[in-house]
C-alpha positions, -999 to 999 in steps of 0.1 A, spaced: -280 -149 -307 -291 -116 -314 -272 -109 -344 -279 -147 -359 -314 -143 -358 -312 -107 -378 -293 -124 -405 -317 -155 -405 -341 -131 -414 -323 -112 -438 -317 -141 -456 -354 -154 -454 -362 -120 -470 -335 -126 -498 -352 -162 -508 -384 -148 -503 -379 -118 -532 -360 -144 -553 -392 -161 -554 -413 -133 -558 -390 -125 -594 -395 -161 -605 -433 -155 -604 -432 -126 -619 -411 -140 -647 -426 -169 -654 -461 -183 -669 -474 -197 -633 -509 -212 -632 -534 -199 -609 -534 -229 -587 -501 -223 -579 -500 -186 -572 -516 -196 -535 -486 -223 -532 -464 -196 -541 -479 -168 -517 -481 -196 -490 -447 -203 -493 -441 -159 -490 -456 -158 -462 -447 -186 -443 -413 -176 -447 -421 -139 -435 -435 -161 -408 -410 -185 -401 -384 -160 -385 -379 -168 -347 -388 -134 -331 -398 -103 -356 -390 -82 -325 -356 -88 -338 -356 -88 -375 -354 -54 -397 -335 -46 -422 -301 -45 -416 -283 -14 -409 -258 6 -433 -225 15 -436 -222 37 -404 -193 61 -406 -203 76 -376 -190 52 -341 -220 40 -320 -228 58 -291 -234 40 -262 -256 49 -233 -223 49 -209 -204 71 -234 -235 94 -237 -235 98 -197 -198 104 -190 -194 136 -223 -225 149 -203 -209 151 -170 -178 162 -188 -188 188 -213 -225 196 -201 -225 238 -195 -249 236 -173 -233 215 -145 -200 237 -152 -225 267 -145 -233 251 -109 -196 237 -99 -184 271 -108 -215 288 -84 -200 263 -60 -169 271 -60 -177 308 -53 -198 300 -24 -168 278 -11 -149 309 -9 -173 324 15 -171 315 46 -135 322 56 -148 359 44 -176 359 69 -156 348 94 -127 376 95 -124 408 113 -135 441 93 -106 456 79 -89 477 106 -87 514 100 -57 535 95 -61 575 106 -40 611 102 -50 637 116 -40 675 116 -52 687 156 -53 720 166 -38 741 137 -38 780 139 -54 794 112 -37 829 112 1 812 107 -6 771 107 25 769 124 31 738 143 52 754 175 27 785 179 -1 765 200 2 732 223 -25 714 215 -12 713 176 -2 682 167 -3 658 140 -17 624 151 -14 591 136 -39 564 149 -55 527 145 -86 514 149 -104 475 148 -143 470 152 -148 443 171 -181 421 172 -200 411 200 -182 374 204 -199 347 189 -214 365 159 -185 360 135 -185 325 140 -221 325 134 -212 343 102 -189 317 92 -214 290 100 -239 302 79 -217 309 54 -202 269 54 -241 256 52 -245 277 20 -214 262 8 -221 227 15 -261 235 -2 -244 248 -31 -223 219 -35 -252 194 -30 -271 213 -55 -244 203 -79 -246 170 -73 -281 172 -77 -279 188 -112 -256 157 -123 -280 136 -117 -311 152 -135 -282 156 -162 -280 116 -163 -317 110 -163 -326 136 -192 -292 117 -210 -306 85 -203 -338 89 -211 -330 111 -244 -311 76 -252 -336 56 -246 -362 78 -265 -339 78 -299 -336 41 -295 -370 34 -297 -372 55 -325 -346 38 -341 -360 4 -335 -396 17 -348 -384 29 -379 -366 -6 -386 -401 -23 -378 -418 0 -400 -390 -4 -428 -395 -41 -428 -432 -40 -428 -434 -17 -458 -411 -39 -477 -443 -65 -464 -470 -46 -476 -454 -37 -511 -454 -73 -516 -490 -81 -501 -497 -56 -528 -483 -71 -557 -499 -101 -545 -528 -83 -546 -523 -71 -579 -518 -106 -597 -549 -120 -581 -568 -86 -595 -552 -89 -629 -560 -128 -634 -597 -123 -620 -590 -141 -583 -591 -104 -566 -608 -77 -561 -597 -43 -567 -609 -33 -533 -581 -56 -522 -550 -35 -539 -566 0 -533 -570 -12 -492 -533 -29 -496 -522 7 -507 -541 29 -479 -523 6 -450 -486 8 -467 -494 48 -470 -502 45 -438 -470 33 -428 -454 59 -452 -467 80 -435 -458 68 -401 -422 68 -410 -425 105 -418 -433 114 -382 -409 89 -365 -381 102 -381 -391 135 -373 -391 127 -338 -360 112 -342 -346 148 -354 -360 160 -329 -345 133 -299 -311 136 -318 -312 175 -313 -317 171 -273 -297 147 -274 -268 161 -288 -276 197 -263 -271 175 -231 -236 164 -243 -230 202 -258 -226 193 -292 -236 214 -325 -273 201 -330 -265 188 -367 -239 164 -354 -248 131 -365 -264 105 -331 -258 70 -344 -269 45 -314 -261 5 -314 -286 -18 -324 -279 -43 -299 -284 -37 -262 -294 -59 -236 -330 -68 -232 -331 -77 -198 -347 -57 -172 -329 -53 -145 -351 -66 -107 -352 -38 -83 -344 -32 -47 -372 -34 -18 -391 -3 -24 -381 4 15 -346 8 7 -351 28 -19 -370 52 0 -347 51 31 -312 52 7 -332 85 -12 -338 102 26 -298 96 30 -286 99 -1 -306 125 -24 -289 154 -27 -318 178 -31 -328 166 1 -292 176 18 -293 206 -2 -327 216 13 -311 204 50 -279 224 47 -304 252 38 -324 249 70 -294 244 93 -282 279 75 -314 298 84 -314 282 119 -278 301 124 -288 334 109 -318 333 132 -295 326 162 -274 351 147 -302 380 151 -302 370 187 -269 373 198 -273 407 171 -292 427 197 -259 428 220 -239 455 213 -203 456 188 -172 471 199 -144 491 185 -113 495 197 -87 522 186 -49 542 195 -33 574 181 0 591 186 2 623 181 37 644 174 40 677 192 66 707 183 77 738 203 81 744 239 67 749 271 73 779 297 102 767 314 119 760 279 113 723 278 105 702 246 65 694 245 56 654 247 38 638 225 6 631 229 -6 593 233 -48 584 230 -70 549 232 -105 549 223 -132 522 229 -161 524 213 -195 503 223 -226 504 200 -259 512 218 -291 489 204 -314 519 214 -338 508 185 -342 472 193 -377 468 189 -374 482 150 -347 468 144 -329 441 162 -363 422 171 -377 424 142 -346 409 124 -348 378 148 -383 378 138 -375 376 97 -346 349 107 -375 334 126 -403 330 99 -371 322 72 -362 291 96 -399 280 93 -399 284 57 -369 261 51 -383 232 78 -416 236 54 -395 237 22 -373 204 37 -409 185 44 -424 197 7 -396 181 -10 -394 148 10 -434 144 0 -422 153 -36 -394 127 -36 -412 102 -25 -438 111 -52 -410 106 -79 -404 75 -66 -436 59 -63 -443 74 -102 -408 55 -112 -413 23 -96 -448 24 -107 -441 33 -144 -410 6 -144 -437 -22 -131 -462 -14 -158 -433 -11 -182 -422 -42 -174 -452 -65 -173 -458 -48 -210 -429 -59 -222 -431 -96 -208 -469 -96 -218 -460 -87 -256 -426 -108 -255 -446 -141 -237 -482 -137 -251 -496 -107 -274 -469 -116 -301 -466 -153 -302 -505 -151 -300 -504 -120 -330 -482 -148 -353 -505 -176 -342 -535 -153 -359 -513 -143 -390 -504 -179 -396 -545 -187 -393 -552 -156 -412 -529 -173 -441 -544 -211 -438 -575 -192 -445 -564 -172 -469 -553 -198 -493 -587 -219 -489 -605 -186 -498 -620 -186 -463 -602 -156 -453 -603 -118 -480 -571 -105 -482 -576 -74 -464 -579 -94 -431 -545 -109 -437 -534 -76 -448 -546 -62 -415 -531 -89 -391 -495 -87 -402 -504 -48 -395 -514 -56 -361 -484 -76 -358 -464 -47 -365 -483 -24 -338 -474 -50 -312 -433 -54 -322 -437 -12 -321 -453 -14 -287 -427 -40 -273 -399 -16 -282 -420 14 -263 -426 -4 -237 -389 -16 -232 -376 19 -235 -402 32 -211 -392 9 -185 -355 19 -194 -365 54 -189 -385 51 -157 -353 29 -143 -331 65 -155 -358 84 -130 -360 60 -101 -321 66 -99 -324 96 -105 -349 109 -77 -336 79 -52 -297 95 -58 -281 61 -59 -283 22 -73 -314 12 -78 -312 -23 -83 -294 -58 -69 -275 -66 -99 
């Protein structure tokens, strides 16, 4: 259906220039110029919906680039989101770290040595000792480490999760944003090609003493207008490309070429309940910002158990030469050591630390609270954007345009009694034009504000 009405327009436009040369051509008397202008613009008028006719597209060597295609090179190819998995990655590596014993230590040791002959069989204390030692935490605080360790891990990973999903909202709505400007510079097109003709019309009336000039000179102020309206889409279209082709990490000149025909229908939304319960479960800044807390909460209980003391453990052996009095060989020597560390400077130190951890665990229960409010916040804009959105779009589709033709049609009935000056008919196929622009704005908005209702509730949105 789409595509037959863009041709029955094209068509109407190919009948309607024919005409327009066999005017032009031929000796037509000035009664019939109205019946010949009524029969233009009827046929201008006569297409189904203008919201879909413009002129139709050329040769694209380029494949269309569909909003699904668009999202999965983004999640593919996008440095940004490689940055994160990598930082991810990293932290995932963490916690087994945390969790392990220090290092043990390996000793030598040269005891006792004479300095006069640094002979090993003149003295018996001399001895060279080899020894081990392991420090050994108080129990509990390497698993605390670990713990800790895991929670960043797991925040790290939602926080990767969340980046995709801002990643899919900026692609969607970078989409969207270039397809609007695609459709507004096919709805200007057309109405240009309108306007050059409403000026020629102009023209003949002026040059056989029916017009005014006034009528050609405003004619050519609105179709500059539009000129110059079409200068600053497609800049914005450069522009939309640009970003566009930056999300999917593409060179910035490559060439965006998006389909023409998408479906219009607007999709109905969940109960605005379960979208806020589903976000609460589902959002992944939200479980970031919980695996966050539940992080500082074991660091703080972490500075606790931090004020008992570590231990360290350690043995030597140490090889003797020579011998005793009675001519005996000398034994080798064999030493343990524990070691206890003594929190003498608790109240600098140790309480302090638990008090840091402390204020830290109250900064993340804030930080979890802040970002609920602000979630909720997106959503509420979303849904609320996608409503207004969407009434627009019915409210141009349903009334505003039919109603905008209606005048256009009455504009030319008056027109051709000379009840109505051109420049009024002039300026209500103009307004007709404002309204197709704003139906295609309006659609993409509510496109767009569906992109950040997903988006900020992490999930489906909708029941289809």
């Amino acid at each position: 259906m789409y595509h037959a009405r863009r041709a029955e327009t094209y068509s109407g436009n190919r009948a309607v220039n024919a005409l327009f040369k066999l005017f032009y051509c031929c000796a037509v008397p000035i009664p019939s110029f109205r019946l010949i202008g009524l029969v233009f613009l009827a046929g201008v008028l006569s297409v189904p919906r203008p919201l879909w006719s413009a002129i139709p597209a050329p040769h694209q060597i380029e494949p269309a680039l569909s909003l699904e295609d668009a999202v999965t090179m983004a999640v593919a190819d996008n440095p940004g989101l490689a940055e994160m998995q990598a930082r991810a990655d990293a932290m995932a590596a963490v916690p087994s770290q945390a969790g392990s014993l220090a290092d043990p230590m390996v000793s030598f040791t040269a005891l006792n040595f004479p300095v006069d002959t640094f002979s090993r069989d003149q003295e018996p204390m001399t001895q060279l000792s080899f020894g081990i030692e392991q420090a050994l935490p108080f129990p509990g605080k390497l698993g605390l480490k670990e713990r800790a360790a895991e929670f960043d891990a797991d925040a790290a990973s939602s926080n990767v999760e969340e980046v995709r999903l801002r990643l899919i909202r900026n692609v969607r709505q970078t989409w969207w944003q270039t397809f609007y400007l695609d459709r507004a510079l096919e709805t200007v097109s057309r109405n240009q090609d309108l306007l050059r003709q409403f000026v020629e019309i102009a023209r003949t009336k002026y040059s056989v003493g029916e017009g005014l000039q006034q009528e050609v000179l405003l004619a050519q102020v609105e179709l500059s207008r539009l000129l110059d309206r079409q200068v600053q889409l497609k800049g914005m279209r450069q522009m939309q490309a640009a970003r566009l082709n930056a999300l999917l990490n593409r060179r910035a000149g490559t060439p965006v070429v998006l389909p023409v025909q998408v479906n219009e229908a607007l999709a109905r939304l969940k109960p605005e309940t379960t979208l806020y319960a589903h976000a609460e479960n589902a959002r992944p800044l939200l479980e970031q910002r919980r695996q966050e807390l539940e992080a500082a909460r074991t660091r703080r209980d972490f500075a606790e158990r931090d004020r008992y003391p570590d231990f360290s453990v350690g043995a030597a052996y140490g090889f003797r030469q020579g011998e005793n009095p009675d001519g005996s060989s000398r034994p080798d020597f064999a030493s343990l050591r524990l070691g206890m560390s003594l929190p003498l400077y608790a109240g600098g130190k140790q309480n302090k630390a638990v008090d840091q951890r402390t204020s830290e665990l109250l900064q993340k229960q804030y930080a979890l609270q802040d970002e609920w409010n602000k979630v909720q916040a997106e959503i509420a804009a979303a849904l609320a954007d996608y409503r207004r959105a969407s009434e627009q779009v019915q409210l141009f589709e349903t009334g505003i345009i039919p109603q905008a033709r209606q005048t256009v049609a009455s504009m030319l009935s008056g027109y051709q009694v000379n009840k109505v000056d051109f420049l009024n008919l002039v300026r209500s196929q103009v307004t007709l034009y404002d309204y197709e622009n704003q139906y295609w704005k309006s659609f993409s908005e509510a496109r767009q504000a569906l992109a950040r209702l997903a988006a900020a509730v992490g999930g489906e949105v909708t029941d289809e």
